[in-house]
MOPAC internal coordinates of N, CA, C and O (Angstrom, degrees):
PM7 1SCF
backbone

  N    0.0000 0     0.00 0     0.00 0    0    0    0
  C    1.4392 1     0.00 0     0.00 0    1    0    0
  C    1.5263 1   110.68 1     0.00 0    2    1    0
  O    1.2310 1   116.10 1   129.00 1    3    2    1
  N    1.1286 1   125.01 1   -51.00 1    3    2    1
  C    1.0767 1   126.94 1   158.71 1    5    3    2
  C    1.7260 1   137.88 1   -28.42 1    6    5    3
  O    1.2310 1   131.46 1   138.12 1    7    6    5
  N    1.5791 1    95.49 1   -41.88 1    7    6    5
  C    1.6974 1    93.26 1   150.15 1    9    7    6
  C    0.9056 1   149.87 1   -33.14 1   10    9    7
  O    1.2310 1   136.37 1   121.44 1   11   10    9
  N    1.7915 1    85.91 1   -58.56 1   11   10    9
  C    1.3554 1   115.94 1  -166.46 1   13   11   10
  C    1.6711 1   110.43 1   -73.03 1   14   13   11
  O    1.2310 1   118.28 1   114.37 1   15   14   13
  N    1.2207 1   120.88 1   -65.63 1   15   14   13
  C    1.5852 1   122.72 1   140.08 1   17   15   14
  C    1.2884 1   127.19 1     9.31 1   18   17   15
  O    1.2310 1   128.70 1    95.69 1   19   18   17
  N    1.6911 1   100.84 1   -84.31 1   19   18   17
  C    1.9899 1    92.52 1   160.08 1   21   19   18
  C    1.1462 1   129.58 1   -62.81 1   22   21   19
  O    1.2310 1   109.28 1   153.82 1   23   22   21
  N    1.3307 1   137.68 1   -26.18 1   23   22   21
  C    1.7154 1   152.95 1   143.34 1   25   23   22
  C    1.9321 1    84.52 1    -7.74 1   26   25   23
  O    1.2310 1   118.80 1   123.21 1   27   26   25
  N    0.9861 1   119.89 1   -56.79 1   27   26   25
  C    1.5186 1   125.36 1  -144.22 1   29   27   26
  C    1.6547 1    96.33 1   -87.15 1   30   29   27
  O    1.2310 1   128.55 1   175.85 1   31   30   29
  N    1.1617 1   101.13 1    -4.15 1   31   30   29
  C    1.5784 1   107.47 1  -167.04 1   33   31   30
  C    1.6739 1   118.91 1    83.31 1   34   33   31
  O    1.2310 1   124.70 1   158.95 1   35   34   33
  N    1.4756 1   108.59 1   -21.05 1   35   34   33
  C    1.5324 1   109.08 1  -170.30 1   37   35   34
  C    1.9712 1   106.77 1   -70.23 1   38   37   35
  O    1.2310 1   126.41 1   -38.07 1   39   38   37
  N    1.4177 1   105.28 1   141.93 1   39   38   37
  C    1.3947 1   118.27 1  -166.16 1   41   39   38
  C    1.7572 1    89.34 1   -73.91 1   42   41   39
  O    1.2310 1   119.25 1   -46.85 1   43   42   41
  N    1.5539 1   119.03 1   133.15 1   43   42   41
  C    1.4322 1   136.97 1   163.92 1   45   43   42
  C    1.8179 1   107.01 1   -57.95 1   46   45   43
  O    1.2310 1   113.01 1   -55.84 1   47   46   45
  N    0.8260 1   130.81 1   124.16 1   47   46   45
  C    1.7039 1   143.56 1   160.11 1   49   47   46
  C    1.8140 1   105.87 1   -66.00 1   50   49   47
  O    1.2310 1   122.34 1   -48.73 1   51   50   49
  N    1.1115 1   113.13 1   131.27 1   51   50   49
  C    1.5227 1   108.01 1   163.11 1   53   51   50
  C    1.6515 1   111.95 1  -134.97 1   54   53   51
  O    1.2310 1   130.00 1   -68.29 1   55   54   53
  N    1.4873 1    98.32 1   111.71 1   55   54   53
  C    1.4970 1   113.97 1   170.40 1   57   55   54
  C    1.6442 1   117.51 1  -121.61 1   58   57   55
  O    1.2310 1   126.37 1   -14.06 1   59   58   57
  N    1.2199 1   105.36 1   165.94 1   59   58   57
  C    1.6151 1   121.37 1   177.19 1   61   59   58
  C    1.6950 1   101.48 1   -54.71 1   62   61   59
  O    1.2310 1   129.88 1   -40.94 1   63   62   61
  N    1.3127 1    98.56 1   139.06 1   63   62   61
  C    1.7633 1    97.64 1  -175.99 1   65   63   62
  C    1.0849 1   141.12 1    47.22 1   66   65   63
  O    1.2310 1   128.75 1  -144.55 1   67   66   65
  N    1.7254 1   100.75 1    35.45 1   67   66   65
  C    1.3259 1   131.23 1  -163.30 1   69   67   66
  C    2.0332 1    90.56 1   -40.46 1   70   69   67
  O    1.2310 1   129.01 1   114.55 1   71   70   69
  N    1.8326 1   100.24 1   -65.45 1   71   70   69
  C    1.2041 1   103.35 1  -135.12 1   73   71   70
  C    2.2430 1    96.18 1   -97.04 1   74   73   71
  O    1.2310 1   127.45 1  -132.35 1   75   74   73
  N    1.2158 1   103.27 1    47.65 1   75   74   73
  C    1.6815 1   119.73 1  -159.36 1   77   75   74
  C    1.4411 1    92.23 1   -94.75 1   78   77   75
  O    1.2310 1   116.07 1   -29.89 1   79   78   77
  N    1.2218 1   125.08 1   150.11 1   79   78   77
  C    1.9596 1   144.58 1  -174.60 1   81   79   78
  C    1.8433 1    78.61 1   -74.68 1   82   81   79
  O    1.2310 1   126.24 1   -57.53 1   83   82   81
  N    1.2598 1   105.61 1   122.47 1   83   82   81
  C    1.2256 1   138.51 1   109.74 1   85   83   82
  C    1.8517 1   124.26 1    13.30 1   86   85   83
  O    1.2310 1   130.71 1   131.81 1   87   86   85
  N    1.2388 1    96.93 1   -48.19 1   87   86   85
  C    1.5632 1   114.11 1   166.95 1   89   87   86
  C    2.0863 1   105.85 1    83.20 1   90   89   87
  O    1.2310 1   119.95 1   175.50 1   91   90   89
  N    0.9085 1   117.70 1    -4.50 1   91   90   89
  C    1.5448 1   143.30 1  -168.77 1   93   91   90
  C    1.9470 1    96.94 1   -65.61 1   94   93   91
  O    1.2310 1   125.59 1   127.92 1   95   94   93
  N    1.3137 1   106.86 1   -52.08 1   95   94   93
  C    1.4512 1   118.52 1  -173.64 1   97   95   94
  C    1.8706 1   109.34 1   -66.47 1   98   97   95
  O    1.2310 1   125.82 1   156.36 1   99   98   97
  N    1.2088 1   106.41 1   -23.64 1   99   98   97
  C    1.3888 1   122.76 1   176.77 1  101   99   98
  C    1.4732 1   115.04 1   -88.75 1  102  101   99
  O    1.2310 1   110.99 1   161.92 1  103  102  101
  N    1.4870 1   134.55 1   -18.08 1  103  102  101
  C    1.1492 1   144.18 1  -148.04 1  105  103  102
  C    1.8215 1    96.85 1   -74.38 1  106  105  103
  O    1.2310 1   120.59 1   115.46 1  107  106  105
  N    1.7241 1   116.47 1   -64.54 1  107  106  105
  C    1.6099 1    98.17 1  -171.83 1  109  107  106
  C    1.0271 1   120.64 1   -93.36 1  110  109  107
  O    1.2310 1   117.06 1  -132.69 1  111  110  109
  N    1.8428 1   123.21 1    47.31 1  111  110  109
  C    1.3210 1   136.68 1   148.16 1  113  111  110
  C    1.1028 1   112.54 1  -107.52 1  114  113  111
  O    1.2310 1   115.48 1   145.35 1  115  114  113
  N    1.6512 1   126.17 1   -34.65 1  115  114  113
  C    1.3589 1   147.47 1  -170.93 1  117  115  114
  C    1.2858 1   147.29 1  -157.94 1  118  117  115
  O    1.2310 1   134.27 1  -113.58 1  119  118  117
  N    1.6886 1    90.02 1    66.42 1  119  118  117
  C    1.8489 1    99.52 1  -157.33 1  121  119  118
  C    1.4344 1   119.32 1   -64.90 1  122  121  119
  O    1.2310 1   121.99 1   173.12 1  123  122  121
  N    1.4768 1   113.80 1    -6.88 1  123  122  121
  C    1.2648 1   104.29 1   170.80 1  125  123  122
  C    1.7245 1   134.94 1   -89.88 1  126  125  123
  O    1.2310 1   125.59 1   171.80 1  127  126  125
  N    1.5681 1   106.86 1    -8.20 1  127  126  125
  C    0.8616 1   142.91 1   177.93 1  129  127  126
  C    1.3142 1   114.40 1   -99.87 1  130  129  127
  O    1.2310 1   114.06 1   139.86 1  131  130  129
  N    1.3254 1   128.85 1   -40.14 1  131  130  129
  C    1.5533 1   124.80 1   141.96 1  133  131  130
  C    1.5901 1   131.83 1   -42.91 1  134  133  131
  O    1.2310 1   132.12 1   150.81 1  135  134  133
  N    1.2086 1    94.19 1   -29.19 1  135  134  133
  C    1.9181 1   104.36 1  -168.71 1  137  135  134
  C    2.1947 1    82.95 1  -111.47 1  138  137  135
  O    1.2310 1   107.76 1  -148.26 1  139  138  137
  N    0.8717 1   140.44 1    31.74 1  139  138  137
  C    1.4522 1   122.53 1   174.51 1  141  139  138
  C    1.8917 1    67.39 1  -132.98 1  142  141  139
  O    1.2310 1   123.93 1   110.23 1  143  142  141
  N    1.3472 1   110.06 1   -69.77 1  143  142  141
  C    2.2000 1    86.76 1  -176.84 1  145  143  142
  C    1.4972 1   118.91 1   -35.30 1  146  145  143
  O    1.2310 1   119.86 1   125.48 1  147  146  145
  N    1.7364 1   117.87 1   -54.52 1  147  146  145
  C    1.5707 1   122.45 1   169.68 1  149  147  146
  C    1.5450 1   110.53 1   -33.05 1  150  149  147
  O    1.2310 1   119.72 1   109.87 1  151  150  149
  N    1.4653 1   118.14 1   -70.13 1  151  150  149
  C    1.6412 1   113.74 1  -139.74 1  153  151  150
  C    1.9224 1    92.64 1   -93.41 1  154  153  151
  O    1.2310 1   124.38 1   170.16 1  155  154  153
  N    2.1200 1   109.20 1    -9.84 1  155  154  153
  C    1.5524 1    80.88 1   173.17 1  157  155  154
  C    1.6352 1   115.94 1   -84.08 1  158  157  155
  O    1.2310 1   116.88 1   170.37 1  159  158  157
  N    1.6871 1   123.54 1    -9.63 1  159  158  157
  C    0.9992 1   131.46 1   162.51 1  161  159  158
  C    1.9179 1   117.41 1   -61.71 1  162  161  159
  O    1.2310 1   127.56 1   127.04 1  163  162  161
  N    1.0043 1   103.05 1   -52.96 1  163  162  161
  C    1.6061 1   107.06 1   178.94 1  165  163  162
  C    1.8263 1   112.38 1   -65.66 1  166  165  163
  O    1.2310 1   114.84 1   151.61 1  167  166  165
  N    1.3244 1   127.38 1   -28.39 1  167  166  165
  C    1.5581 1   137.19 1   156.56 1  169  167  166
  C    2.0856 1   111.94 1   -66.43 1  170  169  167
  O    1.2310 1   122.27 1   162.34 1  171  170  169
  N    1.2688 1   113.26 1   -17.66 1  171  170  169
  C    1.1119 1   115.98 1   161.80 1  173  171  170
  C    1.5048 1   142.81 1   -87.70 1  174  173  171
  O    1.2310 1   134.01 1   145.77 1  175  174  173
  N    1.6984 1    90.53 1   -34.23 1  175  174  173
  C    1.4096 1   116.60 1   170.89 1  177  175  174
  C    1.6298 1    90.27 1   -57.16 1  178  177  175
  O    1.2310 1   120.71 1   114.33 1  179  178  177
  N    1.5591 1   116.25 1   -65.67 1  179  178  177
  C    1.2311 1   109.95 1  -140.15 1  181  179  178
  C    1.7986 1   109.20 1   -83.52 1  182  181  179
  O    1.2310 1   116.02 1   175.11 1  183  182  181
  N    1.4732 1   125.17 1    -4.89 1  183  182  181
  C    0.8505 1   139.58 1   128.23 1  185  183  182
  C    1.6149 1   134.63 1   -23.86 1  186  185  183
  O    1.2310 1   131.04 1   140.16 1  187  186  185
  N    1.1977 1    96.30 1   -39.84 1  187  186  185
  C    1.7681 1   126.14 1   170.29 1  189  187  186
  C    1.2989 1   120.11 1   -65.18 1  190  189  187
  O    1.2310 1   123.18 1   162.36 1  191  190  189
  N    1.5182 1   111.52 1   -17.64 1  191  190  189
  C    1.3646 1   113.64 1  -152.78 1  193  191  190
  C    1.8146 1   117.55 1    75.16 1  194  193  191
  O    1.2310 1   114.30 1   121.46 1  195  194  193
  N    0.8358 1   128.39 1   -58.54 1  195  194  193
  C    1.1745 1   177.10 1  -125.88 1  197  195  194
  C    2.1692 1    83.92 1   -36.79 1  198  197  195
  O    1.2310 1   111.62 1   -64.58 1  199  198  197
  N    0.5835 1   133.39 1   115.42 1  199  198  197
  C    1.8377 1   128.78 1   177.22 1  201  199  198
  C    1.5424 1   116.46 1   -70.24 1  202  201  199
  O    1.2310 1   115.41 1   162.27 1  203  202  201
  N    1.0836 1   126.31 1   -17.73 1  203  202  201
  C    1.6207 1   132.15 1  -173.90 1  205  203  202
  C    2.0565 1   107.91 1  -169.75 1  206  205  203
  O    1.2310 1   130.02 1   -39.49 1  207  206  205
  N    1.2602 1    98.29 1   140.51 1  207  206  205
  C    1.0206 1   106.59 1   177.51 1  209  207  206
  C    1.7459 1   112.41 1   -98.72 1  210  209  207
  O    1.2310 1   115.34 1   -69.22 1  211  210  209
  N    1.3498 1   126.45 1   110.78 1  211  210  209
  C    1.6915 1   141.58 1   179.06 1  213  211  210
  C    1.2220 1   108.10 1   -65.14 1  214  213  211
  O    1.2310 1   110.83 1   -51.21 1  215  214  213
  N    1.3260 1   134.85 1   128.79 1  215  214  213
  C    1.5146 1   117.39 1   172.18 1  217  215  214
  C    1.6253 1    87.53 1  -149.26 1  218  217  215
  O    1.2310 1   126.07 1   -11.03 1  219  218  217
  N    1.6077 1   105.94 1   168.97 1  219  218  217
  C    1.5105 1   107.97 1   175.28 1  221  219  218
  C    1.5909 1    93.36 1  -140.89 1  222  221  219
  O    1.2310 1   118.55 1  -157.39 1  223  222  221
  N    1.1911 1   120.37 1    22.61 1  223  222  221
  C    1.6038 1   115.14 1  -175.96 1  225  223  222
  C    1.5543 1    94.79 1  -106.80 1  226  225  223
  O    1.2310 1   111.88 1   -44.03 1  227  226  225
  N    1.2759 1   132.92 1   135.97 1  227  226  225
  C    1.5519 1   121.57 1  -169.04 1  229  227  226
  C    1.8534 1    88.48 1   -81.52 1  230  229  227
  O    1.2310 1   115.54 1   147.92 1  231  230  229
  N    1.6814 1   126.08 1   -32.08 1  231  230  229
  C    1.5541 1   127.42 1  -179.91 1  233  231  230
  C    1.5616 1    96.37 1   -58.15 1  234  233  231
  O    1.2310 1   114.43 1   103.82 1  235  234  233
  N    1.2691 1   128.16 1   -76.18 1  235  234  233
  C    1.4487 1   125.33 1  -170.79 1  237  235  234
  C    1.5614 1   115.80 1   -32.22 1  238  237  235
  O    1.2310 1   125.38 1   137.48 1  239  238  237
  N    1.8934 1   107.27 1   -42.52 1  239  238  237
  C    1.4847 1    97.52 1  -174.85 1  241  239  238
  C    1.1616 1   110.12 1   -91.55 1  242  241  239
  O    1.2310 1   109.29 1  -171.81 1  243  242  241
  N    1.3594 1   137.67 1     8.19 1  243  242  241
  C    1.4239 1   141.86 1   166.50 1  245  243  242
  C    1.8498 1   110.09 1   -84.36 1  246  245  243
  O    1.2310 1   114.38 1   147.98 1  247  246  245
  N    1.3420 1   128.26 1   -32.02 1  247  246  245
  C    1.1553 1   140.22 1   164.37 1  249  247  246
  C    1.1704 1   114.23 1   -76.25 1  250  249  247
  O    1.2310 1   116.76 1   139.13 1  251  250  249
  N    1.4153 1   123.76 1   -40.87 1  251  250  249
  C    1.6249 1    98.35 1   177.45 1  253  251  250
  C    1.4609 1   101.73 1  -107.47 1  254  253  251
  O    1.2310 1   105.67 1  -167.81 1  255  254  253
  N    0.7813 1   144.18 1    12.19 1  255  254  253
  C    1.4044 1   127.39 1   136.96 1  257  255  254
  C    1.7292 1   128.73 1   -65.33 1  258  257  255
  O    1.2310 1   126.59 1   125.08 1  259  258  257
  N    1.4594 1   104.94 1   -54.92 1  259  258  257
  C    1.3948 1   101.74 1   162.03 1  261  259  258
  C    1.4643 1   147.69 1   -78.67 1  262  261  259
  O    1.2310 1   134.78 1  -166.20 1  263  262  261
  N    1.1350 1    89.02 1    13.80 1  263  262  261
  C    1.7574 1   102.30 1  -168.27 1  265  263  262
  C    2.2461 1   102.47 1  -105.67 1  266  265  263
  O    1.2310 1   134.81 1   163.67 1  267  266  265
  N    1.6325 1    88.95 1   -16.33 1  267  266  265
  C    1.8480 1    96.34 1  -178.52 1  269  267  266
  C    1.4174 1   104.38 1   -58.77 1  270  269  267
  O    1.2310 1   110.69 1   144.27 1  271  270  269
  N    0.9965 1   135.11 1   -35.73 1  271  270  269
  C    1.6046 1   128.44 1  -170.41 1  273  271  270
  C    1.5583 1   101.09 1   -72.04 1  274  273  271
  O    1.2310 1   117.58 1   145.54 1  275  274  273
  N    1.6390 1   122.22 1   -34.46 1  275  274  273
  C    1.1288 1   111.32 1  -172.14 1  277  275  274
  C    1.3864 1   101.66 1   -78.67 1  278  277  275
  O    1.2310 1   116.41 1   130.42 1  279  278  277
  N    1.2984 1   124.43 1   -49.58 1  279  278  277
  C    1.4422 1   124.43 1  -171.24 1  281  279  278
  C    1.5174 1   119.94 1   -49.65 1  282  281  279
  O    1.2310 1   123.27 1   160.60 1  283  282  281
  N    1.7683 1   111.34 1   -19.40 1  283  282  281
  C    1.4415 1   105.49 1  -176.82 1  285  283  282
  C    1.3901 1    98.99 1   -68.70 1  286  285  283
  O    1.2310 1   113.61 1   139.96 1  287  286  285
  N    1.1275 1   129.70 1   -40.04 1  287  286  285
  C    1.3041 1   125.22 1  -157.29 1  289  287  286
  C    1.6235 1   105.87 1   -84.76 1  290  289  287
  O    1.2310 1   119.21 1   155.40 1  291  290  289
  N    1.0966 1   119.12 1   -24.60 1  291  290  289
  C    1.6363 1   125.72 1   156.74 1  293  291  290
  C    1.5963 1   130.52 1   -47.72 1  294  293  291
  O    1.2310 1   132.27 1   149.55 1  295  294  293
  N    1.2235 1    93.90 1   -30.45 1  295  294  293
  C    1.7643 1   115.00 1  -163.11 1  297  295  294
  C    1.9213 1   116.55 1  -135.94 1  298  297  295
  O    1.2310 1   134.17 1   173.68 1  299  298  297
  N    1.5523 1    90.20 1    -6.32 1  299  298  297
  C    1.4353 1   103.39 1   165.23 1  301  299  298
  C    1.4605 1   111.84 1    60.33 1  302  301  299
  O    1.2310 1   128.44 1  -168.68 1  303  302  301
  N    1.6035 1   101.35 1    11.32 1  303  302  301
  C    1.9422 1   101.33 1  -176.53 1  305  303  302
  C    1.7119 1    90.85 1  -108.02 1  306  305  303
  O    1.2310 1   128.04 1    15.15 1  307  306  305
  N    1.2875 1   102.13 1  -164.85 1  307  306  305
  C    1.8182 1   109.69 1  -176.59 1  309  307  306
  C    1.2493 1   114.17 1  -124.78 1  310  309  307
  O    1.2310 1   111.84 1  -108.79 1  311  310  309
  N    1.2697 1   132.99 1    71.21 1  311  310  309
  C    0.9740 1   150.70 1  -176.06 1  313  311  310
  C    1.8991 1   117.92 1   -49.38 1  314  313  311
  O    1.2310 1   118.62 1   -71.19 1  315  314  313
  N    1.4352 1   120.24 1   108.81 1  315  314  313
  C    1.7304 1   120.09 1   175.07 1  317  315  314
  C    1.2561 1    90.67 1  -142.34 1  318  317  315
  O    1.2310 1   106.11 1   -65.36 1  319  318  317
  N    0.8773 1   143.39 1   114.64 1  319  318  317
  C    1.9286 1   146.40 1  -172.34 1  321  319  318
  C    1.6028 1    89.96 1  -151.91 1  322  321  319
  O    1.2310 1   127.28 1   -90.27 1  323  322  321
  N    1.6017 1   103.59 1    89.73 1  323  322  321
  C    1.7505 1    82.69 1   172.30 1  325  323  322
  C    1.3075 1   118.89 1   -71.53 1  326  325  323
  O    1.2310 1   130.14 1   -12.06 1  327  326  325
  N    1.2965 1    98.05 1   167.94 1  327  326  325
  C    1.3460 1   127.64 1   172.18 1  329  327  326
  C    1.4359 1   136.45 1   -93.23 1  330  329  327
  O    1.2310 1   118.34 1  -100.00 1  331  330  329
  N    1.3176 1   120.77 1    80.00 1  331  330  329
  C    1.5263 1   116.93 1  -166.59 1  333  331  330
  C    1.5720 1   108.28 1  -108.47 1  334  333  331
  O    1.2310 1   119.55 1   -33.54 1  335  334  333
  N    1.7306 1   118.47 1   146.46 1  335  334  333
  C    1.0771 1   107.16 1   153.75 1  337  335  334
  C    1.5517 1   145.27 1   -78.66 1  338  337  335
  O    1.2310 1   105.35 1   -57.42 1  339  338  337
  N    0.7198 1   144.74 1   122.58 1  339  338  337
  C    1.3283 1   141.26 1   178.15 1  341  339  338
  C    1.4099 1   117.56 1     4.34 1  342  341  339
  O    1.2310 1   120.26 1   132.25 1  343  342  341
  N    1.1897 1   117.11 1   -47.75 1  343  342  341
  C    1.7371 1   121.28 1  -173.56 1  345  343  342
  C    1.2455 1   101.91 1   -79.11 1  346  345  343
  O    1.2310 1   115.97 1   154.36 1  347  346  345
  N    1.4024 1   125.26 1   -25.64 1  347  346  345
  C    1.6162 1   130.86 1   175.01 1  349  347  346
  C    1.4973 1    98.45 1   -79.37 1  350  349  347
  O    1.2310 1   112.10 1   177.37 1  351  350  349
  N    0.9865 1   132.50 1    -2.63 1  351  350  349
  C    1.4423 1   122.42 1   164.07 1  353  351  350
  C    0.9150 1   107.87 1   -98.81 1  354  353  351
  O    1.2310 1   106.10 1   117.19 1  355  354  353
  N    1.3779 1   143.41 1   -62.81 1  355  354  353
  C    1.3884 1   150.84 1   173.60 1  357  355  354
  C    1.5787 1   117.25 1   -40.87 1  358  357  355
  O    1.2310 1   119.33 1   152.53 1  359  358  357
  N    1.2934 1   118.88 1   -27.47 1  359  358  357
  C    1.2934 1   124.16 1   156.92 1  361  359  358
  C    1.7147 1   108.50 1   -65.51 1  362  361  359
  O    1.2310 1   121.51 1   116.44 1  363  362  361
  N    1.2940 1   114.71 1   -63.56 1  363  362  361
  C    1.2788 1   105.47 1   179.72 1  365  363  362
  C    1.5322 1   119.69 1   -36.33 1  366  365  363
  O    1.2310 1   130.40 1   114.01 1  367  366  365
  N    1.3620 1    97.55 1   -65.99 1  367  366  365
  C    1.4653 1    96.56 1   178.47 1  369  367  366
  C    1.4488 1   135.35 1   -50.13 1  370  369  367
  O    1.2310 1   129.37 1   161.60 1  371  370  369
  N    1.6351 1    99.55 1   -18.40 1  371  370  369
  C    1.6788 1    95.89 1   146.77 1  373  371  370
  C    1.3073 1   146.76 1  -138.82 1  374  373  371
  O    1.2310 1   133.81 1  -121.35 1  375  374  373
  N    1.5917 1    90.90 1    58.65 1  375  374  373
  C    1.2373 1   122.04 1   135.71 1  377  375  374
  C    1.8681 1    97.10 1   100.43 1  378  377  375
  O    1.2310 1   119.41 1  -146.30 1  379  378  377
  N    1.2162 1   118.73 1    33.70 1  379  378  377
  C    1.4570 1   145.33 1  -176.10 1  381  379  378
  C    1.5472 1    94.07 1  -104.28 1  382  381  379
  O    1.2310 1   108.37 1  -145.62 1  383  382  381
  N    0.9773 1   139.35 1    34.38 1  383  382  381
  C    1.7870 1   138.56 1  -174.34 1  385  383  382
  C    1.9963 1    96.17 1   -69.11 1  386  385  383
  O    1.2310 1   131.16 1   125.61 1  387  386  385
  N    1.0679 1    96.06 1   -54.39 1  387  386  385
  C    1.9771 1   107.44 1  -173.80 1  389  387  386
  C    1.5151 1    92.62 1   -47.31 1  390  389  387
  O    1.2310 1   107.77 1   115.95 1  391  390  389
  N    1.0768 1   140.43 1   -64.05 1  391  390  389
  C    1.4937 1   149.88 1  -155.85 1  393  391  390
  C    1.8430 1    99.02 1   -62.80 1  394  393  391
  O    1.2310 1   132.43 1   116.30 1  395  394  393
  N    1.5406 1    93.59 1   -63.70 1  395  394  393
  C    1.8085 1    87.39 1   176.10 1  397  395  394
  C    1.4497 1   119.62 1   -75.85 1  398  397  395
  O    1.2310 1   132.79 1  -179.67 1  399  398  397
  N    1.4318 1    92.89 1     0.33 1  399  398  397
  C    1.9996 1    78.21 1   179.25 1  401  399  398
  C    1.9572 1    88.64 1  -104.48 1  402  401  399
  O    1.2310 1   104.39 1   132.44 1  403  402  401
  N    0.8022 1   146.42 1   -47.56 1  403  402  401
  C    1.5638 1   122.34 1   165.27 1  405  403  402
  C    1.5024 1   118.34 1   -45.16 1  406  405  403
  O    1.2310 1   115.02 1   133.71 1  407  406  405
  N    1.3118 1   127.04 1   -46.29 1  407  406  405
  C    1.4374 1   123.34 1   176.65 1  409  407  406
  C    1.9990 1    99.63 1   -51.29 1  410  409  407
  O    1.2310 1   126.98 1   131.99 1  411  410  409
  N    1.4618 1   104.19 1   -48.01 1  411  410  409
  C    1.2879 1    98.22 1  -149.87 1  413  411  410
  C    2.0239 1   110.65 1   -66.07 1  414  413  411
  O    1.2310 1   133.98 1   149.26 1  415  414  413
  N    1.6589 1    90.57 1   -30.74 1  415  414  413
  C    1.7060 1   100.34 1   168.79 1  417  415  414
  C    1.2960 1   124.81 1   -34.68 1  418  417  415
  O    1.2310 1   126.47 1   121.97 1  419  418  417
  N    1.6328 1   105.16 1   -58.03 1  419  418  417
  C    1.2104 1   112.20 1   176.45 1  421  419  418
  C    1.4104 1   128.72 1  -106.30 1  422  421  419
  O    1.2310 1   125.83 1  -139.71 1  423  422  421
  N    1.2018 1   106.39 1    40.29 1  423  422  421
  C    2.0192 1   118.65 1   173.50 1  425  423  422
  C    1.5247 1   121.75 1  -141.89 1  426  425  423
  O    1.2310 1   134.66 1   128.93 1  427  426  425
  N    1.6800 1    89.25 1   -51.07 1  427  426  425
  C    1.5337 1    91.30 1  -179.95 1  429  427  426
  C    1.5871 1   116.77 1   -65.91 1  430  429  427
  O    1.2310 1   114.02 1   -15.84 1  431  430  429
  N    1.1505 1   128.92 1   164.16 1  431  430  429
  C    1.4491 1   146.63 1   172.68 1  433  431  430
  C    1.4695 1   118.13 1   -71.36 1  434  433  431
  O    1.2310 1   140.40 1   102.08 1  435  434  433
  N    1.8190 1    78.03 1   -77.92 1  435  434  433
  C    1.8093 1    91.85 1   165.00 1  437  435  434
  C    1.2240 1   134.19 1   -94.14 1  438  437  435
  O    1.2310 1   107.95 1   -29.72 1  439  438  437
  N    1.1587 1   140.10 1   150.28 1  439  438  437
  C    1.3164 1   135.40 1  -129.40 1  441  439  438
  C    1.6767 1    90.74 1   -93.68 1  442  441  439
  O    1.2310 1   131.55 1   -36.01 1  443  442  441
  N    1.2585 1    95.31 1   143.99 1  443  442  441
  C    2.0192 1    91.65 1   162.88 1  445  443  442
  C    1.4690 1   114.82 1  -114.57 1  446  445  443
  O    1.2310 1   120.51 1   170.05 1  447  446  445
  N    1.1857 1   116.62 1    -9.95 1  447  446  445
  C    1.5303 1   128.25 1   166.51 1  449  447  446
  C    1.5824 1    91.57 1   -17.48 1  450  449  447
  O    1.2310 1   120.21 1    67.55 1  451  450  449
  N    1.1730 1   117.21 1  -112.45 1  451  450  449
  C    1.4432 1   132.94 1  -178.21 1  453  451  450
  C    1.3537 1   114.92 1   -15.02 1  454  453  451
  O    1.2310 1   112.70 1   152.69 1  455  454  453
  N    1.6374 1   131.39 1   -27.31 1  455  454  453
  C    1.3869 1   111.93 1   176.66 1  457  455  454
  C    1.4498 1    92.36 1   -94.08 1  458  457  455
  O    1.2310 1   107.41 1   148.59 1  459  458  457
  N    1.5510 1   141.07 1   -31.41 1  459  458  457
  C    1.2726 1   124.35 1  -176.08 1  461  459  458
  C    1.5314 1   117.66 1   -67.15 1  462  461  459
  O    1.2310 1   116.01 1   142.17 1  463  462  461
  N    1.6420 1   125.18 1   -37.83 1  463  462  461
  C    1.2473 1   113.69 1   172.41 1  465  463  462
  C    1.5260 1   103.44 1   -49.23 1  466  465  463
  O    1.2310 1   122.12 1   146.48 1  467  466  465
  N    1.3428 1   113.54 1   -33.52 1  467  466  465
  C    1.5016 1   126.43 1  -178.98 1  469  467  466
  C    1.4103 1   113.96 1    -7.30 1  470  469  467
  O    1.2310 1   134.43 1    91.16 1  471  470  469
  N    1.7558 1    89.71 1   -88.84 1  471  470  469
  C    1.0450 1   143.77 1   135.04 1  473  471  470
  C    1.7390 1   145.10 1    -2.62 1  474  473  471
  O    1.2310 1   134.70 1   146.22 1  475  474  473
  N    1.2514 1    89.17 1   -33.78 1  475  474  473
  C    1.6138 1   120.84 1  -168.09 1  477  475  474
  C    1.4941 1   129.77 1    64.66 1  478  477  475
  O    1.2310 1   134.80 1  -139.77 1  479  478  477
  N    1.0969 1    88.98 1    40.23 1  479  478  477
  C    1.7250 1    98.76 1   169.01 1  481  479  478
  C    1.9588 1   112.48 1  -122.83 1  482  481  479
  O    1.2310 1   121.99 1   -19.21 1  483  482  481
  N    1.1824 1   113.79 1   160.79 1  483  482  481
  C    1.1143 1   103.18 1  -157.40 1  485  483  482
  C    1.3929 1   100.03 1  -121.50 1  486  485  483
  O    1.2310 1   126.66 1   -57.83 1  487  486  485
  N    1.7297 1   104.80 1   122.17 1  487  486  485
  C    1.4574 1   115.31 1  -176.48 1  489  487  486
  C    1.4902 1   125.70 1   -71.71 1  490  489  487
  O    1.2310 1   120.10 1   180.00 1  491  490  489

């Protein structure tokens, strides 16, 4: 995946447990233990620097997107790291920005405005 990623030109992030579950599959046996895997992955990402989080699992991008509001209050930082899938990047990168920034209005959580001006597209 990571290839594919730089393919897009966007710089790869490298953190501890880069490639670790999500914690989502664990959630209605053990939601607290699902959301302590979520928010120590999302405190690492953002540790990373890292500007957006890539995922191609539709569970992964439903967990770490929704689990950031809880984690601020876990980690006392302010957590907005969007969440895009892969094909929403790959669109960006050619040059489909209008398409993911209407999809993203009405789906995403956290805002991606801010990584596309990023970016140079205009939210």
């Amino acid at each position: 995946m990571d290839d594919l990623i730089e393919v897009t030109g966007a710089e790869v992030a490298d953190f501890e447990d880069k490639m670790s579950c999500c914690g989502a599959p664990i959630m209605p046996s053990d939601a607290d233990k699902a959301f302590t895997l979520t928010a120590d992955r999302i405190e690492k990402i953002r540790v990373s620097g890292a500007d957006a989080i890539i995922v191609v699992c539709p569970t992964c991008y439903t967990q770490l997107e929704t689990q950031q509001k809880k984690a601020t209050a876990k980690f006392d930082s302010e957590y907005s790291i969007p969440v895009l899938y892969l094909g929403e990047l790959l669109a960006i990168s050619m040059g489909m920005k209008d398409m993911v920034i209407s999809n993203a209005r009405r789906y995403h959580r956290v805002k991606v405005g801010p990584l596309l001006e990023k970016i140079g597209g205009a939210a």
